[in-house]
C-alpha positions as CSV (number, residue, x, y, z in Angstrom):
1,X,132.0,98.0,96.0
2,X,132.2,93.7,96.8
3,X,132.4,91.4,94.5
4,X,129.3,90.3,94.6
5,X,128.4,94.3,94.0
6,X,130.1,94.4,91.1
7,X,128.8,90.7,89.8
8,X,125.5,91.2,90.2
9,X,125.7,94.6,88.4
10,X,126.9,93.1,85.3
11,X,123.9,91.0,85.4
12,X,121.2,92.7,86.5
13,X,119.1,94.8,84.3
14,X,116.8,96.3,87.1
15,X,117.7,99.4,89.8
16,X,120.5,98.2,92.6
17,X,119.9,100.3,95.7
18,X,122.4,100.1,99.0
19,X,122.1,101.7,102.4
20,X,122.2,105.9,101.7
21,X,121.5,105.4,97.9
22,X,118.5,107.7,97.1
23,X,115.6,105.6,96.5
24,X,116.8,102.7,99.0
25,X,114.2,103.5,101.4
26,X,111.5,103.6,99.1
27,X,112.1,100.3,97.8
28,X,113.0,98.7,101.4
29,X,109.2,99.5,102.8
30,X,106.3,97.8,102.4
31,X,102.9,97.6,103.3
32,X,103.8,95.8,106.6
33,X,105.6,97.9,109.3
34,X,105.6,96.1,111.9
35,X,109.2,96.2,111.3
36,X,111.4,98.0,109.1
37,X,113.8,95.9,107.3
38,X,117.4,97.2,106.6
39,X,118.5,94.8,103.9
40,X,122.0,95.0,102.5
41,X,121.0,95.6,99.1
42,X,117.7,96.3,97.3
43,X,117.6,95.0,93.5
44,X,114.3,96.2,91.7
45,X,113.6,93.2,88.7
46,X,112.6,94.4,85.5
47,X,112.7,90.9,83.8
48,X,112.1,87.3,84.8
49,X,116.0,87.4,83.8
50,X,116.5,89.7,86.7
51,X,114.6,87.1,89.1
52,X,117.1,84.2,88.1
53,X,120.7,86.7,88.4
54,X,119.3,87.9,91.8
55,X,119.1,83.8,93.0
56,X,122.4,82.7,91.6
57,X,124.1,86.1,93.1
58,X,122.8,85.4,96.5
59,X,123.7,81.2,95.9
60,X,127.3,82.4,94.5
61,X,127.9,84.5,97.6
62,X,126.0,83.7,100.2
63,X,123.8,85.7,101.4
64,X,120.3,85.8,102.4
65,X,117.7,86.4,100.0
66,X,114.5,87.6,100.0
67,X,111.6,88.7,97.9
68,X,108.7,91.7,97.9
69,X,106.2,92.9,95.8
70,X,103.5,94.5,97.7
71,X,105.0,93.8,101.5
72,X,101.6,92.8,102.8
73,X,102.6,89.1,103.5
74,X,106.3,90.2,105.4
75,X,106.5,88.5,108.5
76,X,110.0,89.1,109.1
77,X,113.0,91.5,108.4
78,X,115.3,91.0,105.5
79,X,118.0,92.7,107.2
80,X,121.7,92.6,105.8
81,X,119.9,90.2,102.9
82,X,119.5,90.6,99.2
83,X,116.1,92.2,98.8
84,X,114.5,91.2,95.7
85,X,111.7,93.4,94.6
86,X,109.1,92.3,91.6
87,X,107.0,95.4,91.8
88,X,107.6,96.5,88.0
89,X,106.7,93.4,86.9
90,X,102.8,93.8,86.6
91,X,102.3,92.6,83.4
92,X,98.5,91.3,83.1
93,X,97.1,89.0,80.1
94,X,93.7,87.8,80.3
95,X,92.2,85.3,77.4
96,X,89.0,85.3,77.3
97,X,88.4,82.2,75.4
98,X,90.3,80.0,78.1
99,X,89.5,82.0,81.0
100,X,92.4,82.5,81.8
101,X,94.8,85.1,83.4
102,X,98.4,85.4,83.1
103,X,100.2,87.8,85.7
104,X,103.8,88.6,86.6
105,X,104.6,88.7,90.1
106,X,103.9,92.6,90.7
107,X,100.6,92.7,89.7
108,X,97.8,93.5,91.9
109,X,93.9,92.5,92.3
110,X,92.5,95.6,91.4
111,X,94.6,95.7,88.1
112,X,93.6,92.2,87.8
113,X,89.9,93.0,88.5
114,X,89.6,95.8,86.2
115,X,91.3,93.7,83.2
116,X,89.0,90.4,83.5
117,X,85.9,92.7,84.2
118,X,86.0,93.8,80.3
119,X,84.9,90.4,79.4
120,X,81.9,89.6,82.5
121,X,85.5,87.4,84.2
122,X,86.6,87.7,87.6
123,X,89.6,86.0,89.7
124,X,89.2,84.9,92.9
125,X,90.8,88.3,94.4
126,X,92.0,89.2,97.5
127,X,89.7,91.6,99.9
128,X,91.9,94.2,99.5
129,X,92.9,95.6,96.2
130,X,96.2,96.5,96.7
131,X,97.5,92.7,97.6
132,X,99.8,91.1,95.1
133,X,97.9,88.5,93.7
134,X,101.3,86.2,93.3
135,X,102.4,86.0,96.9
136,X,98.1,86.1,98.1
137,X,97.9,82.8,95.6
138,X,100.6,81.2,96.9
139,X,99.6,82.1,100.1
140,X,96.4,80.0,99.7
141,X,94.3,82.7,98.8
142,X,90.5,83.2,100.6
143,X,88.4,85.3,98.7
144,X,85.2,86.9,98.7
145,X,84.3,84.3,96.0
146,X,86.3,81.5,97.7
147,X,83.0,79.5,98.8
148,X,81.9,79.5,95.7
149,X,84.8,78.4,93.6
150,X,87.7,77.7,96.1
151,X,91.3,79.2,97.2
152,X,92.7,80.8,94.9
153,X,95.9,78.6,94.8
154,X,93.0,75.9,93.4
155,X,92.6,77.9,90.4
156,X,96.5,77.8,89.4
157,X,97.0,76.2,86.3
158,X,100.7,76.7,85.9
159,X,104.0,78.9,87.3
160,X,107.1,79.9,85.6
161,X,109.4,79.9,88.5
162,X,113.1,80.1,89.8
163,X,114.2,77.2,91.9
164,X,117.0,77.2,94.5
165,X,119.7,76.4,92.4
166,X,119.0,79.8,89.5
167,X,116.8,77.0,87.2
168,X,114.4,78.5,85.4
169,X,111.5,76.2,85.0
170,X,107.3,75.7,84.3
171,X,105.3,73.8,86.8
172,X,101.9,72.2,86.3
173,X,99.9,69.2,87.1
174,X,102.2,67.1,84.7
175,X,105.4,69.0,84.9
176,X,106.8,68.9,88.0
177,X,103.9,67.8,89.8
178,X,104.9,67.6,93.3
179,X,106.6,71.1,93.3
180,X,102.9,72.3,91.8
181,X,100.8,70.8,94.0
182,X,103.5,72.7,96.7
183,X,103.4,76.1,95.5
184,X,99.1,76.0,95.5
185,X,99.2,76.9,99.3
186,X,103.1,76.6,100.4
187,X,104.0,79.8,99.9
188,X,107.4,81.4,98.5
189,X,109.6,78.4,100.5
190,X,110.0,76.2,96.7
191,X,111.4,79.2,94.1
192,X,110.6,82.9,93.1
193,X,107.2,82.5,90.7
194,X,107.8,84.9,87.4
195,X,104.6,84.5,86.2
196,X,101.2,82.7,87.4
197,X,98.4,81.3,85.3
198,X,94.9,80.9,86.9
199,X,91.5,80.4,85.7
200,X,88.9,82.8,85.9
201,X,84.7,82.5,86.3
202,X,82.0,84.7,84.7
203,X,80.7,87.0,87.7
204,X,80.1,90.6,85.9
205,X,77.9,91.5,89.0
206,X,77.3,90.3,92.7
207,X,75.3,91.6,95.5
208,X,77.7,92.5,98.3
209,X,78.4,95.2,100.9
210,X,78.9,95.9,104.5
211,X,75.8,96.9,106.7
212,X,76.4,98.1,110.1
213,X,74.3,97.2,113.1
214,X,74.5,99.1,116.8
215,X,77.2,97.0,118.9
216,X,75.1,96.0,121.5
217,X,73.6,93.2,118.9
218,X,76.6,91.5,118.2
219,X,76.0,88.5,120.5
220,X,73.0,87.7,119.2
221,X,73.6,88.2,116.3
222,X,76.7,86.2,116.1
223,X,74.6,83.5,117.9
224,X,72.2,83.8,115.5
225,X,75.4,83.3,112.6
226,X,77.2,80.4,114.2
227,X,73.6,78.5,113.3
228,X,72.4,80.0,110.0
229,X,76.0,79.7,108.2
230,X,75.8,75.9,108.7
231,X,73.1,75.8,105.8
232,X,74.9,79.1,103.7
233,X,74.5,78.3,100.1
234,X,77.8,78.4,98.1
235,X,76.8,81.3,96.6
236,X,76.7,83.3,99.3
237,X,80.2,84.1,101.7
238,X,80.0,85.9,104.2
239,X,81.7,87.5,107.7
240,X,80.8,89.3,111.0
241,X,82.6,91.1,112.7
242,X,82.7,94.5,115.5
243,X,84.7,96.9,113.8
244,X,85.6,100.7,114.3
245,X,84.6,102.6,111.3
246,X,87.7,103.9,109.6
247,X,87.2,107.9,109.1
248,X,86.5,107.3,105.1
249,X,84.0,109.0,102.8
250,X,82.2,105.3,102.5
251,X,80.7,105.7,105.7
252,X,78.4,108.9,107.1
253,X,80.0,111.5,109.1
254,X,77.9,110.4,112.7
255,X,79.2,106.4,111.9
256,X,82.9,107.0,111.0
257,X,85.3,106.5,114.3
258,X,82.2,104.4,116.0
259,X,82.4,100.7,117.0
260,X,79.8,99.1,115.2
261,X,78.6,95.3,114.2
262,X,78.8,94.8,110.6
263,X,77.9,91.8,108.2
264,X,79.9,91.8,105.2
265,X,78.4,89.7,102.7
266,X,79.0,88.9,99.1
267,X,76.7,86.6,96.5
268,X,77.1,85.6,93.3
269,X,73.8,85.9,92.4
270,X,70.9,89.2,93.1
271,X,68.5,87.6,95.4
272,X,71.6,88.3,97.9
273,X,69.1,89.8,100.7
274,X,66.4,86.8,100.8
275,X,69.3,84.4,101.6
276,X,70.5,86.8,103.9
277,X,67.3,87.6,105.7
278,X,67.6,85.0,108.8
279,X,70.6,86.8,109.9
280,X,69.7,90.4,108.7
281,X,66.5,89.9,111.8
282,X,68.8,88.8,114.5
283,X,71.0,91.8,113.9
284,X,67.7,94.1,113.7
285,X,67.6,97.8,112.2
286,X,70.0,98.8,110.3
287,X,72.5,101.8,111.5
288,X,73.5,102.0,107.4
289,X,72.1,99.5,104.9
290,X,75.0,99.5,102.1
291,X,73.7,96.2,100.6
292,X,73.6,96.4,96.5
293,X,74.2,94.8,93.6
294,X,77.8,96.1,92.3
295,X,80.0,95.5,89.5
296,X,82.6,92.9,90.2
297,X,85.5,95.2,90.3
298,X,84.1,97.4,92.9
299,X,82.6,95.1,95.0
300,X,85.7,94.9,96.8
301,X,85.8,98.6,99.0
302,X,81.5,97.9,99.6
303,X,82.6,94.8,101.2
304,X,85.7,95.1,102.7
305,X,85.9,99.1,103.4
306,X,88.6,100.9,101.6
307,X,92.3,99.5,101.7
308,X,94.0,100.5,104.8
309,X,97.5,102.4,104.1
310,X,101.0,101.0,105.2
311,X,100.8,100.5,108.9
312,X,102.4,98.4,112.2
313,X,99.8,96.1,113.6
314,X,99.4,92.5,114.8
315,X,96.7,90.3,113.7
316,X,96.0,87.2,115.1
317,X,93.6,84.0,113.2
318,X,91.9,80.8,115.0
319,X,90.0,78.3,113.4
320,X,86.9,76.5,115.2
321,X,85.1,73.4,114.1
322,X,82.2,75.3,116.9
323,X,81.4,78.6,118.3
324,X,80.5,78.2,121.9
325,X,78.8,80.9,124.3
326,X,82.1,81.7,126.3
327,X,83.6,82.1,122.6
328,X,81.5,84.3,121.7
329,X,81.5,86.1,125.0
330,X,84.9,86.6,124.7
331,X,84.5,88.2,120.9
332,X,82.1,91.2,122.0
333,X,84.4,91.7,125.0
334,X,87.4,92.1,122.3
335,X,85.7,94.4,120.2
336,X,84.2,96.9,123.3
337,X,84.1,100.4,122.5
338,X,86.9,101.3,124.2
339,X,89.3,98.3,122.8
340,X,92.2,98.9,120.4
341,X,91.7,96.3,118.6
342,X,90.2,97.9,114.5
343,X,87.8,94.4,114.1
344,X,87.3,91.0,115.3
345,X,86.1,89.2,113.1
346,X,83.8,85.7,112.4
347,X,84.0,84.3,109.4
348,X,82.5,81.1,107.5
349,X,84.6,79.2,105.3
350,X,83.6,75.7,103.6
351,X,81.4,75.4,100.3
352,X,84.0,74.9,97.6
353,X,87.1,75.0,99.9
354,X,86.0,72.2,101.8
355,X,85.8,70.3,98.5
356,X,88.2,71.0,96.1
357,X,88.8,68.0,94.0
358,X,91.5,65.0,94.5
359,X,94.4,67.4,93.0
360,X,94.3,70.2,95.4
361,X,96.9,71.7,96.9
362,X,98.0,72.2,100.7
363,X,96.1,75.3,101.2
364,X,94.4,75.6,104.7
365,X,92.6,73.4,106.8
366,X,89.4,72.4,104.4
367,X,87.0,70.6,107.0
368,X,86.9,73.7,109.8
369,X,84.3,75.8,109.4
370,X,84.9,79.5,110.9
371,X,88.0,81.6,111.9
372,X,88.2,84.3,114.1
373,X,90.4,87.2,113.0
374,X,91.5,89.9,115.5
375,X,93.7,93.0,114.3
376,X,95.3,95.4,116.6
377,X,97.0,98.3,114.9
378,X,99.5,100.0,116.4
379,X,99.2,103.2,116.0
380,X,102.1,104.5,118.8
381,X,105.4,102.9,119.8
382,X,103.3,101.5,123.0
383,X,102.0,98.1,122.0
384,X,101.6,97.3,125.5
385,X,97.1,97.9,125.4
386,X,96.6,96.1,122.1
387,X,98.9,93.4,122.5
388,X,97.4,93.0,125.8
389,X,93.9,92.6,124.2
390,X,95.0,90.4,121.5
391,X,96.5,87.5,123.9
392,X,93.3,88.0,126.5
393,X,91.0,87.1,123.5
394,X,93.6,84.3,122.2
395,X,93.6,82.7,125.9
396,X,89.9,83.1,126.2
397,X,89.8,81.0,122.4
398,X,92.2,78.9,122.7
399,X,90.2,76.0,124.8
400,X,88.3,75.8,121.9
401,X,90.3,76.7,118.7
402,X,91.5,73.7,116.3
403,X,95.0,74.8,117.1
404,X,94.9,75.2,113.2
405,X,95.6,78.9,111.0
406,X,95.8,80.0,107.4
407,X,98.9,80.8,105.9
408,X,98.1,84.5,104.2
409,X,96.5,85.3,107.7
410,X,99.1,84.5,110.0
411,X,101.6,87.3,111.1
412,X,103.3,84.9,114.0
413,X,106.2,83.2,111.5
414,X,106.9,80.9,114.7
415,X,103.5,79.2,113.7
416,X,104.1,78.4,110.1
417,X,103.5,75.2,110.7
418,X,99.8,75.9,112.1
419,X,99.1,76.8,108.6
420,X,98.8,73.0,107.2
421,X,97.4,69.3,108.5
422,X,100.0,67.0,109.5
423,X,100.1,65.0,106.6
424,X,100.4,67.9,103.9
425,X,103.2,69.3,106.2
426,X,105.3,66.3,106.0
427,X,105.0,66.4,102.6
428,X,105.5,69.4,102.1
429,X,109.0,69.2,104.0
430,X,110.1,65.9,101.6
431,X,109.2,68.9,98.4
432,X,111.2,71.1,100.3
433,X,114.1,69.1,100.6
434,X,114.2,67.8,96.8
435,X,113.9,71.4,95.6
436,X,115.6,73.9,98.0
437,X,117.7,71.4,100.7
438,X,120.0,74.5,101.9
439,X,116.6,76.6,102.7
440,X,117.4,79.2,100.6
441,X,114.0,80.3,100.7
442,X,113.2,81.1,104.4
443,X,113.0,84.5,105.3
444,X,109.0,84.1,105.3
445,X,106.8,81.4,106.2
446,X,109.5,78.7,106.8
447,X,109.0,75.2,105.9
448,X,112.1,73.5,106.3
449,X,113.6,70.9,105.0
450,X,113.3,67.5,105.8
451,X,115.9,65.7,107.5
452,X,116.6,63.4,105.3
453,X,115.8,62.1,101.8
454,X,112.7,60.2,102.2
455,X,110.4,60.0,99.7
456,X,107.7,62.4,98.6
457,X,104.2,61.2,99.8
């Protein structure tokens, strides 16, 4: 046993797992397997106290540190570091009264979902259920609701958090301000968050759901999309996309395994199918008509499809300020019948993201109006066919791509910087360097430090 074995036992309340231990592999793996990570030791939190002995054992000695609750946002491996895992702390408070939610950094959406639903509340939630709503938040956080009230980091009111140097500390728009307006889109690079407060809105019931359309519509219809979404009320967000039906019960037995075009769509509001009914006559008769007004907390799987399990794949996310022909073109090539890829995707963004008051934080890029999202899953240890698809459609896209991503999307940890305009990056580097100047916070999404002390803008 090291030193650092023995310390860190002494003051940690949670599970310590090494190399050979039984449950180490367990904890090692998340949802992303793109990678395995091997990390030197694996210390399941089961306090906030847990959070801060896990920073000042990896300061004291160190080491390299890093932090996972669900493993859907690891971009790379945490190999030979401390692994900090925040799993077991789920803990979920929701008050009514304030509309507000209060979550440790374990918790999930559909956890959340289910708790604000018993008062007609929702959050704006990630599309998949499963996500960890801390690390999705701080991510930026695009949600089915996210044109109608923002990123989700907008909605923070407050984080307890660990900085750098094992201070425990709250952050909000008066305390610590500059470290606040960080964390609302900069990911984990300015502490460990033990707890997140963000509002909630009263949607009980939206119309929603996935319809699926033969594939041989999809360039007109996406055509037909690029236009209509220009004038999409806020209410309404919505995405297109060529997907192959996953083999799931949601989907009849003729449709499941086929590549398909599908409008997802999700209103807050029931007159969800007259605001829809431009686009819903490009893309012509139906294959499966699963539009329908749902209850908020299972709104999620009729939209999005059910939550994919732990997998290896490679996603890639462009932003466009305009859709061209040859764009498009090059989309319905992507998603052929016979491509590897499981969607590409074409989704609207704007309405209340584009204008999120003078206090927002540095999530995204507000003033581009679609992304295209391409996932290739690799489902064999040849990646040669779907990476191969993936950078044809990124060379086909690039000529007219922003150059710009989104933070939660991006895989590629080489393009963190993609993630964020110019300005909000430099300041973001100046935050980084007042708060964590030895970049104790990098296995991720790195933003580094700034060279040198210069003020915050």
């Amino acid at each position: 046993m090291t030193m650092y074995d023995s310390d860190l036992r002494r003051r940690f309340g949670g599970a310590l797992f090494r190399p050979g231990d039984a449950g180490y592999d367990e904890h090692r793996l998340g949802w992303h397997r793109t990678f395995e990570s091997r990390p030197a030791i694996v210390a399941a939190a089961a306090s906030a106290a847990d959070v801060r002995a896990a920073v000042l054992a990896v300061r004291e000695n160190d080491l390299e540190f890093a932090v996972q609750a669900t493993g859907h946002g690891t971009v790379v491996p945490a190999d030979g570091a401390l692994l900090l895992k925040t799993t077991a702390l789920n803990d979920i408070q929701i008050d009514p009264v304030r509309r507000i939610a209060r979550v440790g950094p374990g918790a999930v959406w559909a956890d959340v979902n289910r708790a604000a639903a018993r008062y007609g509340l929702a959050g704006l939630a990630g599309r998949c259920g499963t996500v960890g709503v801390t690390g999705y938040t701080l991510g930026g956080g695009q949600s089915w609701l996210s044109r109608t009230f923002g990123f989700a980091a907008d909605s923070v009111v407050s984080a307890d958090l660990v900085t750098a140097d094992g201070v425990a500390l709250t952050t909000t728009a008066r305390q610590h301000p500059d470290l606040f307006w960080a964390l609302r889109g900069g990911g984990g690079n300015f502490g460990v968050v033990t707890s997140l407060e963000f509002r909630l809105y009263p949607v009980s019931r939206v119309y929603c759901g996935m319809s699926v359309y033969p594939a041989e519509r999809a360039f007109d219809t996406l055509a037909a999309y690029r236009q209509w979404a220009l004038d999409e009320p806020e209410a309404m967000n919505t995405a297109v996309l060529l997907i192959r039906l996953p083999p799931s019960p949601l989907f009849p037995e003729p449709l499941r395994g086929k590549r398909v075009l599908a409008i997802r769509a999700f209103h807050h509001g029931e007159n969800g199918r007259q605001v829809l009914a431009p686009l819903l006559e490009a893309a012509g008769p139906p294959l499966l008509d699963a539009f329908g007004v749902r209850e908020f907390p299972d709104a999620s799987d009729a939209t999005n499809g059910p939550d994919a399990p732990p997998m290896a794949n490679r996603q890639e996310i462009e932003m466009f300020r305009a859709l061209p022909d040859d764009a498009l073109h090059a989309i319905v090539e992507a998603g052929a019948a016979d491509s590897p890829l499981a969607f590409v995707e074409v989704r609207h963004w704007g309405g209340a993201m584009a204008d999120p008051g003078p206090d927002a934080g540095p999530a995204g890029h507000r003033d581009v109006p679609f992304s295209v999202l391409a996932v290739a899953p690799y489902l064999s240890a040849d990646r040669t066919a779907a990476d191969a698809t993936l950078d044809r459609l990124v060379d086909r896209l690039r000529p007219y791509a922003t150059g710009g991503s989104f933070l939660n999307l991006l895989t590629d940890h080489t393009k963190t910087r993609t993630a964020f305009t110019a300005e909000n990056y430099a300041r973001l580097t100046a935050i980084k360097r007042a708060w964590d100047p030895a970049n104790v916070f990098h296995l991720g999404h790195t933003i580094p430090p700034a060279p040198d002390r210069k003020e915050i803008p």
